[in-house]
Every structure is written in C-alpha cells, then in structure tokens.
C-alpha positions in Angstrom: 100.2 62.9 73.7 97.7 65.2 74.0 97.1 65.1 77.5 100.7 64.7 78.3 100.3 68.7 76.4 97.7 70.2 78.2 99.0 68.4 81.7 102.5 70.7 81.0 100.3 73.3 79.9 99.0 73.7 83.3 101.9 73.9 84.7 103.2 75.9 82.8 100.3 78.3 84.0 100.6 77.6 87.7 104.4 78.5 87.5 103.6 81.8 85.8 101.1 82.4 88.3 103.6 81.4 91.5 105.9 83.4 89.6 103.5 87.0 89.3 102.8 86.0 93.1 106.9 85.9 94.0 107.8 89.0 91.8 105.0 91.2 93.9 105.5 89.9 96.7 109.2 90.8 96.6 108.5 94.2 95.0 106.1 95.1 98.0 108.6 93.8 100.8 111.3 95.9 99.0 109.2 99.0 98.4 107.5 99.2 101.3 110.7 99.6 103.4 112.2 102.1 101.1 108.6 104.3 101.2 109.1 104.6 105.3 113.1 105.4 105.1 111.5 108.1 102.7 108.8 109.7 105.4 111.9 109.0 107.9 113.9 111.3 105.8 111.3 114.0 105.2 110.7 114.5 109.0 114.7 114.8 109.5 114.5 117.5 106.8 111.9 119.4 108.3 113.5 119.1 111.8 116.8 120.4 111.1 118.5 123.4 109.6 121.6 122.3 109.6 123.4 123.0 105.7 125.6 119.4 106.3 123.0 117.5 107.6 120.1 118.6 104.9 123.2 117.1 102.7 123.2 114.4 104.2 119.7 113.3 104.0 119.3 114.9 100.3 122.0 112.3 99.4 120.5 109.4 100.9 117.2 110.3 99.8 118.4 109.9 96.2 120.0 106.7 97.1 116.4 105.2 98.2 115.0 107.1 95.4 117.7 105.2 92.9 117.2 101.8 94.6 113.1 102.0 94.3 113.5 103.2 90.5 115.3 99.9 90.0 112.8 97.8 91.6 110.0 99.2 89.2 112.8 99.0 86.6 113.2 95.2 87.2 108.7 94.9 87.9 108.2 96.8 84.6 110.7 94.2 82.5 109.1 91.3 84.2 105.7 92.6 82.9 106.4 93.2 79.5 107.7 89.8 79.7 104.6 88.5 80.7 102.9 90.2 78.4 105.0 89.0 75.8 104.4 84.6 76.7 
C-alpha cells in the first residue's frame, strides 16, 4: 500500500511539473507575440501624425495591453495555486 502511495505520489509530481512546463510555455508563446505587436505599434506612433490614425493604434494598443494583463492574470492564479498544493 505504501508503495502503491509513493508510486502516485510521483506522479502526481511529474504532472505538476509537465504542468509548470505547459503553463510557461503557453504564457511565453502568448506574450511574446503581444510584446512585438507592442514595438510594432510604438514605431507607427512615432511615424505618423495623423489625429485618426494615433486613435487607431492608441486603441489597439490597449487591446494588446488588456489581452497581456489577462495572461499574467491567468499565470498569477495558476501560481498561487501551486503554491497552495
């Protein structure tokens, strides 16, 4: 019985760990995206003086800037439930 324990103990473990390894791995390939579209955006804003267009981008900046605070939103959760087990 014991061992039977310690044997779902482990994998228990080695989920958590596959798990940690999915969650930033899925963070980063989300992230890193949104981080480029942001540069992307700050070079349209410095290359145009255009009122509707600076709209424009100001608006889907804060999109981005929306979808990337709900990724670390969702990391941030998942850590405290780490933390937690």
């Amino acid at each position: 019985m014991e061992l039977a324990l310690a044997q779902k103990n482990s994998q228990l473990i080695k989920s958590n760990q596959e798990l940690d390894k999915f969650v930033y791995s899925v963070s980063h390939d989300l992230r890193a995206p949104l981080s480029s579209i942001i540069g992307v955006i700050n070079v349209a804003q410095l290359d145009t003086t255009e009122e509707i267009m600076l709209g424009h981008l100001s608006m889907v900046k804060g999109s981005i800037k929306k979808l990337d605070g709900f990724i670390k939103d969702i990391l941030r959760l998942f850590q405290e439930l780490q933390v937690r087990s």
